[in-house]
C-alpha positions in Angstrom: 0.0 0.0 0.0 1.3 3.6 -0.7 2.0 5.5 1.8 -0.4 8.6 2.5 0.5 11.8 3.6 -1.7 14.9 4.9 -0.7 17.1 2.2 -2.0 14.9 -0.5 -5.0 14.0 0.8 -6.0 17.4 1.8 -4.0 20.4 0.7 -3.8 19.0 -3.1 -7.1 18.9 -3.7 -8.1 22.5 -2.3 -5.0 24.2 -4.1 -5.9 22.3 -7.7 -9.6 23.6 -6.9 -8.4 27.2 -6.2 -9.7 27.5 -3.0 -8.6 30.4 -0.5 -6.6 28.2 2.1 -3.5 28.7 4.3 -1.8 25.5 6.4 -2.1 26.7 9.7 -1.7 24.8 13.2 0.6 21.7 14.0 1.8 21.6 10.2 2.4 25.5 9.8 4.4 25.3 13.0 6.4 22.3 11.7 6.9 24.4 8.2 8.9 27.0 10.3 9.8 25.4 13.6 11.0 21.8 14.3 9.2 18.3 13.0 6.7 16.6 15.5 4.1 14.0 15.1 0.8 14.9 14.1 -2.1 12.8 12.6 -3.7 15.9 11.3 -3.8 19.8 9.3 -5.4 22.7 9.8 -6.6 25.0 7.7 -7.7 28.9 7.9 -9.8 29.3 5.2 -12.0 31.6 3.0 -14.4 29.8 1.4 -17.8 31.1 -0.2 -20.6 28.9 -0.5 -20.2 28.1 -3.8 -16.4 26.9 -2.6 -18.4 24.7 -0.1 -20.9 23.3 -2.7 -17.4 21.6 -4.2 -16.0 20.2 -1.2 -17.7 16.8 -1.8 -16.5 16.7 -5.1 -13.1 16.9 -3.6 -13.4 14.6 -0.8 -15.8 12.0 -1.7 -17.6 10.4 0.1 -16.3 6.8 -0.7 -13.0 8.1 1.0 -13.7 11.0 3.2 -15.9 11.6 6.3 -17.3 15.1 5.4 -20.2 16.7 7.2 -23.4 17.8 5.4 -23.3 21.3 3.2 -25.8 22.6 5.7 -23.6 21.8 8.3 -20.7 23.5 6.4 -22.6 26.1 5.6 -23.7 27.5 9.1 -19.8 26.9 10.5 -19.2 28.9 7.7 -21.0 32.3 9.2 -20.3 31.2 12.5 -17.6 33.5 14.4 -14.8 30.6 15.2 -17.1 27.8 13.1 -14.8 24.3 12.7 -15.3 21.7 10.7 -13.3 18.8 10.1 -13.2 16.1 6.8 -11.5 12.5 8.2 -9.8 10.2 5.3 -11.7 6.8 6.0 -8.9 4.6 5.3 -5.9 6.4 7.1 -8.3 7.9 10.3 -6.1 11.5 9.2 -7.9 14.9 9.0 -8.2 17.9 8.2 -9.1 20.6 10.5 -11.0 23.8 8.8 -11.3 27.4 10.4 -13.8 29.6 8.2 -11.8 33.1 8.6 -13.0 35.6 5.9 -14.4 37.8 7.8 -11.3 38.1 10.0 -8.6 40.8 9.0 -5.6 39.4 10.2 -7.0 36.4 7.9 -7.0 38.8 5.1 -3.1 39.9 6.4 -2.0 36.9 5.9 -3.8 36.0 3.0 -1.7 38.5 1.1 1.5 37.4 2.9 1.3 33.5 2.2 3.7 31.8 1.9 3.6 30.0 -1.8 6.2 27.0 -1.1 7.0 24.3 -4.0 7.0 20.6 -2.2 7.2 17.2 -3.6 3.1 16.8 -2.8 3.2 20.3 -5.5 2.8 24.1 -4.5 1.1 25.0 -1.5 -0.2 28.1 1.0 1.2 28.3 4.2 0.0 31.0 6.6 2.9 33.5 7.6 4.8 32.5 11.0 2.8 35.7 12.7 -0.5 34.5 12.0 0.3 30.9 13.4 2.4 32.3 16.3 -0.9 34.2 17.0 -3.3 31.9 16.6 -0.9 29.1 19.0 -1.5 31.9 21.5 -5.4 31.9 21.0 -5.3 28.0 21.6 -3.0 28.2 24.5 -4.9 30.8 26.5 -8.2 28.5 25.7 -6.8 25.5 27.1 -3.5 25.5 28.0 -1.3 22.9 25.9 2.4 23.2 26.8 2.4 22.0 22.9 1.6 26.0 21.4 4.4 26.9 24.2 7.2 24.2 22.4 6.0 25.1 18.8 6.1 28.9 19.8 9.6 28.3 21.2 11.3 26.4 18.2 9.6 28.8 15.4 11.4 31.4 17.3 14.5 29.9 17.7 14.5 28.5 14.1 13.1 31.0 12.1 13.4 34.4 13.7 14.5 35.7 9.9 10.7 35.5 8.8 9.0 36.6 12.5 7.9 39.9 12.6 7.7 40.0 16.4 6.1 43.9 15.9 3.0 42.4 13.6 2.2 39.5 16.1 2.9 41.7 19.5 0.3 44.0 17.7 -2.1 41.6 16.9 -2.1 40.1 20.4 -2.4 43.2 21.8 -5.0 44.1 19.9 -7.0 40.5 21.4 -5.9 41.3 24.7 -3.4 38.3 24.8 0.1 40.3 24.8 0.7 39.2 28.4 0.0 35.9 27.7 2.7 35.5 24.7 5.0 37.2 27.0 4.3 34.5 29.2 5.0 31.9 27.2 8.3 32.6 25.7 9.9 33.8 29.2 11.3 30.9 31.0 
């Protein structure tokens, strides 16, 4: 059997379909930080209903677990909506965040990263918006994970970290102590 991998079952599809997406979460972090295990992606997304109306065309439903339209549809105009799609055979998935009306979405949109791998071209979010959005998480629940992926992006990448966009951002959501927190020992 071939090996599967995330990025073939999920990001191909939505970048051959031109769909607004950015890798986000556990897989973002890896792109700029350090490799750790994860059984799934997450993605911050822009998708208008008509995008939605071709998701099961994408991810069919011989293969993929994927909730119904309405269901996509009303996380879609929910503020922090989720959905997920889960490849049957592998138990991987895909994690979706519906962003568009969000404009540090729309800041990173137009900052992607467009980066060529062997799986073909693909959107990650810029380090800032994941740094930001590891903060979100860790202030909800408290994962020492967003503190270790925080920690390695730094150290790793500090070339592409604008520490002035994400310290404004987080101000901005109230969460600046918090990331000060986290990256003091």
């Amino acid at each position: 059997m071939p090996e599967i991998d995330l990025l073939s079952l999920f990001v191909r599809p939505l970048h051959q379909a031109n769909l607004s997406y950015l890798i986000v979460g556990s897989v973002g972090s890896i792109y700029y930080g350090e490799p750790r295990l994860t059984l799934d992606v997450d993605f911050a997304v822009a998708f208008s209903d008509r995008d939605l109306q071709k998701l099961p065309e994408l991810f069919s439903e011989k293969d993929f677990y994927l909730p119904p339209i309405e269901t996509l549809l009303e996380e879609s105009s929910r503020p922090r909506g989720h959905w997920n799609i889960i490849h049957s055979a592998s138990g991987l998935k895909a994690d979706f965040y519906p962003c568009s009306q969000d404009p540090f979405f729309k800041w990173a949109w137009q900052n992607r990263r467009t980066t060529a791998l062997p799986q073909g071209e693909v959107f990650f979010a810029p380090a800032e918006y994941i740094l930001v959005w590891k903060v979100i998480w860790y202030s909800e629940g408290g994962s020492d994970k967003h503190v270790r992926d925080i920690s390695r992006m730094l150290q790793l990448s500090p070339q592409q970290i604008d520490l002035a966009i994400i310290e404004k951002e987080l101000s901005r959501r109230n969460l600046l102590p918090t990331f000060h927190k986290m990256i003091r020992p």
